[in-house]
Each structure stands twice: as structure tokens, then as C-alpha cells.
C-alpha positions in Angstrom: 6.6 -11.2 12.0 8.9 -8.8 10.9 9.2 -4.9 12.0 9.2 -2.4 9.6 7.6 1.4 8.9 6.8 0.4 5.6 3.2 0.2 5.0 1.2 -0.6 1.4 -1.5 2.1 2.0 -5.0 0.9 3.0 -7.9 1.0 -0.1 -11.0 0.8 1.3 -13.2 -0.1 -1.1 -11.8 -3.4 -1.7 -12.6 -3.9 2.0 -16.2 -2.8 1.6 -16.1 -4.3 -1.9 -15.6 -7.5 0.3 -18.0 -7.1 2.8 -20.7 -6.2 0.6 -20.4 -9.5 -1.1 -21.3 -11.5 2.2 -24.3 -9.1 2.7 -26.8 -9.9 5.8 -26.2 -14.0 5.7 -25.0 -14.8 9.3 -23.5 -18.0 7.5 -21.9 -16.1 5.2 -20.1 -13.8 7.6 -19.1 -16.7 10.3 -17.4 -18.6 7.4 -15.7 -15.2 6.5 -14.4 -14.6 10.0 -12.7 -17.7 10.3 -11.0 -17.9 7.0 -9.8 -14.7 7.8 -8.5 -16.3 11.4 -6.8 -19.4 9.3 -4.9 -17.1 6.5 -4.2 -14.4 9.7 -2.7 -17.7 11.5 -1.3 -18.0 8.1 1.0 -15.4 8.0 1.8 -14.3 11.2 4.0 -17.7 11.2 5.7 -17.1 7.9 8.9 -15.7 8.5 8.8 -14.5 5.0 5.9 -12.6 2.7 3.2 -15.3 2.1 1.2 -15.5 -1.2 -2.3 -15.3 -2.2 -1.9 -18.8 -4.1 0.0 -20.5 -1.2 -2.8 -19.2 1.1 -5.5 -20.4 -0.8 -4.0 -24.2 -0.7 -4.3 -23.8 2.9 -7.4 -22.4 3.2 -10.9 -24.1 2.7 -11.5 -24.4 -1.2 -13.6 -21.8 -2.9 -12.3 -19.2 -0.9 -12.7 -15.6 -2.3 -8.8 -14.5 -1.4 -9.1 -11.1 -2.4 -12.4 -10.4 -0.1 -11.1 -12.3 2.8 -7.5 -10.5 2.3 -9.1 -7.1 2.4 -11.4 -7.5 5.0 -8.1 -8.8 7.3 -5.9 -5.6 5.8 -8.9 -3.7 7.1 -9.2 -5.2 10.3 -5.1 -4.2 11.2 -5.7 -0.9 9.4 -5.7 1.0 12.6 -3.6 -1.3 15.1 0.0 -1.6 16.0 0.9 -3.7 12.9 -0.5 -3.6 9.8 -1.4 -6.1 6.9 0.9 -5.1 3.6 0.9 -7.0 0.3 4.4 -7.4 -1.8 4.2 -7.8 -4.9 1.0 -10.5 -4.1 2.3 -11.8 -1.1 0.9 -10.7 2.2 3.0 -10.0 5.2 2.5 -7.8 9.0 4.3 -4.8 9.3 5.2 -2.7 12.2 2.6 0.7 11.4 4.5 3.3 9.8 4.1 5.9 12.4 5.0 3.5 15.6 8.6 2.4 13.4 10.2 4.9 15.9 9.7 2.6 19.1 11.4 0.4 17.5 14.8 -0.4 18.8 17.4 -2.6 16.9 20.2 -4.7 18.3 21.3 -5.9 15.2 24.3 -3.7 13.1 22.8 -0.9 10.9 23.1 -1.9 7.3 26.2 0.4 5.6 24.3 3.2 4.0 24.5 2.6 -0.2 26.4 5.0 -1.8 25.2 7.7 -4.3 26.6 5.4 -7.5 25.0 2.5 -5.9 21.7 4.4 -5.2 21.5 5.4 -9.3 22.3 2.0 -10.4 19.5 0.8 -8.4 17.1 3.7 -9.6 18.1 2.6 -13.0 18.0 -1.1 -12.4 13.9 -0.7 -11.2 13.2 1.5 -13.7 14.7 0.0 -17.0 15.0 -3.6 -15.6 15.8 -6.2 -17.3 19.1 -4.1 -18.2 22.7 -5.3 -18.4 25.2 -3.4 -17.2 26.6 -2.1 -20.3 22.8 -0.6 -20.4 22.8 1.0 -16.8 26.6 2.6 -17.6 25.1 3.8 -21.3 22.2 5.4 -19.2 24.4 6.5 -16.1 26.8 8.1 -18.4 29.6 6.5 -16.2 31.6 3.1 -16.2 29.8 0.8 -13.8 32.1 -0.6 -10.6 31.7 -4.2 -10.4 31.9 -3.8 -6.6 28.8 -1.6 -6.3 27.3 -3.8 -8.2 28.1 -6.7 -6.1 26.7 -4.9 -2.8 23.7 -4.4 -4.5 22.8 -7.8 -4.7 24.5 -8.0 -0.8 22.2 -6.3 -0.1 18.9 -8.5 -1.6 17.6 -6.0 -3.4 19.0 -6.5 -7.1 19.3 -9.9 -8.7 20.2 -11.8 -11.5 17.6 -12.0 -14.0 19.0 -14.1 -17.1 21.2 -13.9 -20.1 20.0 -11.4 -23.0 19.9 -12.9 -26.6 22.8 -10.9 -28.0 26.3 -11.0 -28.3 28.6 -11.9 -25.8 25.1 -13.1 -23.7 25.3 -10.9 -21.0 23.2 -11.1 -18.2 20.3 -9.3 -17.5 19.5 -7.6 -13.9 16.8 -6.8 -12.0 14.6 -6.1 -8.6 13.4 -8.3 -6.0 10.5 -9.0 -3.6 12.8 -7.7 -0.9 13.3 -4.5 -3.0 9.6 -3.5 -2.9 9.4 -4.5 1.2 12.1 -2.4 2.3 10.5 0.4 -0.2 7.2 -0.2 0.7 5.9 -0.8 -2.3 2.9 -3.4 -3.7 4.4 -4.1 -6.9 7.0 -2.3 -9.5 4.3 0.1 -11.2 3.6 2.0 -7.3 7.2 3.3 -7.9 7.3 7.0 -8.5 6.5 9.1 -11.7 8.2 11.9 -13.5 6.2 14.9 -10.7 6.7 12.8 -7.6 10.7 12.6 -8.2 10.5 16.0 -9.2 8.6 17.0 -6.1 11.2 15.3 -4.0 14.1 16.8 -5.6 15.5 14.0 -6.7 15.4 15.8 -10.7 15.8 18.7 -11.4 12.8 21.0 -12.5 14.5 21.9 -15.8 14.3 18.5 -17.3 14.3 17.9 -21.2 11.3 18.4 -23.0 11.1 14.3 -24.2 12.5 13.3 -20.8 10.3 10.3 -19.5 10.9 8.1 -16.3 10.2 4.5 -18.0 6.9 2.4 -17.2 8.3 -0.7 -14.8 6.8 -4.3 -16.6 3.6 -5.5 -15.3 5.3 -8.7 -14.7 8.9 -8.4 -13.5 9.4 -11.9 -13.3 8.5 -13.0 -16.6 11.6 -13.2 -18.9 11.8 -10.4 -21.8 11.2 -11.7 -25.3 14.9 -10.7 -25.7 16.3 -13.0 -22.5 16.9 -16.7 -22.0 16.9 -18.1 -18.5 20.0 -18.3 -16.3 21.4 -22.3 -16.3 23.2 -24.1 -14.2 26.3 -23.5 -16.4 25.4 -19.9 -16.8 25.6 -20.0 -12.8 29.1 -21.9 -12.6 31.0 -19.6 -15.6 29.4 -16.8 -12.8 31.1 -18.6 -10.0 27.9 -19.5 -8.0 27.5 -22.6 -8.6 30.2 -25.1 -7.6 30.9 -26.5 -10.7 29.6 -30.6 -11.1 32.1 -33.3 -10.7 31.6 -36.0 -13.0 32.7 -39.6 -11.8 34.0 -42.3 -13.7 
């Protein structure tokens, strides 16, 4: 179980949503409190985010995952850790206001630097972009370095090549990305007030000035990208390229 402050926000009416559906039936709610102990059991032991669809092959069949999943978030609403969902995939948390007890042995990650905090701003927002893409919107050539510690750090990653010329490959955000962000999925990332709110753009914006809608589905390839291959990976240099004997 992993520590962390960030926390997907509680909704309760999917836990009531879920209670409701098991109504008076003493049955009903037995069987519901101890699929909610399996998936908790579930979980706790994953070292990483677990989700719904591995859950449910563990669990009995028929199982309503969302009800039994929202009653358990609600259960941890109020204790030490809490029950967060990434991006479908359900993990415990440290509770956002107890992160500062926390004490960490392990050396602080290097702080990003501002070029590497735009590309990633640009990389969540425009995703899948190439890097020609994220220096056209960044105004500014684009360091292969910063780059590289932005997939260091497990937060960017290589999506695929895009169907034009010279194929070059297409980037995007990870699981990790939303964890360390505290975000459920890509469309929970801010809008146009909230950065402006934050300061992080400036009040006097242009008129047709938009902050771009994240996909619904950030894993599922672009119309306009083909999958990375295993060639693809060794003319990147991460694969080790295949011997063949004779």
C-alpha cells in the first residue's frame, strides 16, 4: 500500500446509489460485505493500482463492481487511508490531509524544471503529440534531455508512430501521471478558469484561446497512429536488437 496525499475526491451518491440497490434484504447486504472484504483484500496486496476488470475475475461472478467499489471508497472516506480510483483501477492512499506525517527515507525526486513542466502540460493536454508538435505549441526547440527525464520520471511515455512522414512517434501520459496528480482519469485535469485561478495563465488571454479537451480514451491509438513494434523499439534503442542464428 502505497503513501500518498493524493486523493480522488469522494461522490456520494454512487455510495448511496449502491446501497440503495441492496435495500432491506439481510442476504443481500451480507453478500455485499464480504465482496467488499475479498476486493479490499484485493487491493491492499497489490503493490500497484488494481482494476475493476481484474477484480471482478477474483471476485464471485455477478458481482456489481461499481456498488461494491463505492460502498468500500465510502467506508475509507473518513479513515487514515483512503480508497482512490486511477484511471479505473482502484488503489489506498494515505488521506490528503495526514500526507504530512509522513516521513520519507528514500531521496527526494529532482524537482522538474520549468521546460520540463510545459512539455508535460502540453503533452496531457494535446496528447498524442510528437515532439515537433509540443516545440510548434511551446514556441521553443524541444531538449531531447528533458524529454528523456520525463519519461525517467514515469509520467510520459511512448505512445506510437504517427502516419506521416518521417513516422515520428507519438507521446503521451500514463497511469502513474494521474496517481502522483491525483487524478481519476485525463478529463478531471483542469479547465481554462481553474488554471487561470491558479495563476498559471495569465488573465488577459486571447479571445479564441481554449485549453484542449484530453481523449476519453488515452490509450486507444489516434486514427492517425500505428502501434509501436518491436523494430520501432530497437531503431529507438530499447529493444536489444534480435540475433538471428544460422
Amino acid at each position: 500500500m502505497s503513501e500518498s496525499g493524493n486523493v480522488v475526491p469522494f461522490r456520494p451518491d454512487e455510495a448511496e446509489a449502491g446501497d440503495d440497490r441492496h435495500g432491506d434484504n439481510p442476504a443481500e447486504r451480507l453478500h455485499l460485505a464480504e465482496t467488499k472484504r475479498m476486493a479490499e483484500a484485493i487491493v491492499f496486496a497489490s503493490a500497484e493500482p488494481v482494476s475493476e476488470k481484474a477484480l471482478a475475475g477474483r471476485l464471485p461472478e455477478g458481482v456489481d463492481m461499481p456498488a461494491v467499489m463505492a460502498a468500500l471508497r465510502a467506508d475509507y472516506e473518513r479513515r487514515g487511508v483512503n480508497l482512490v480510483c486511477v484511471n479505473g483501477a482502484w488503489a489506498f492512499r494515505t488521506a490528503g490531509d495526514l500526507a504530512f506525517l509522513m516521513t520519507r527515507q528514500a531521496v527526494e525526486q529532482k524537482k522538474l524544471s520549468r521546460a520540463a513542466l510545459e512539455m508535460l502540460a502540453v503533452i496531457a493536454y494535446h496528447q498524442p503529440v510528437t515532439r515537433a508538435e509540443i516545440e510548434e505549441i511551446r514556441g521553443v526547440e524541444t531538449s531531447k534531455g528533458t524529454l528523456d527525464t520525463l519519461m525517467e520520471t514515469g509520467w510520459v511515455r511512448m505512445r506510437g508512430r504517427r502516419r506521416s512522414p518521417g513516422r515520428p512517434v507519438t507521446y503521451g501520459t500514463t497511469d502513474a501521471f494521474l496517481d502522483h496528480f491525483g487524478l481519476e482519469e485525463l478529463r478531471d485535469l483542469p479547465g481554462l478558469d481553474e488554471l487561470k485561478g491558479a495563476g498559471l495563465l495569465s488573465a488577459r488571454m486571447p479571445a479564441n484561446f481554449a485549453v484542449p479537451q484530453p481523449p476519453a480514451n488515452p490509450d486507444a491509438l489516434a486514427e492517425d497512429e500505428d502501434p509501436l513494434t518491436d523494430l520501432d523499439l530497437e531503431d529507438l534503442g530499447l529493444l536489444t536488437p534480435r540475433v538471428d542464428d544460422d
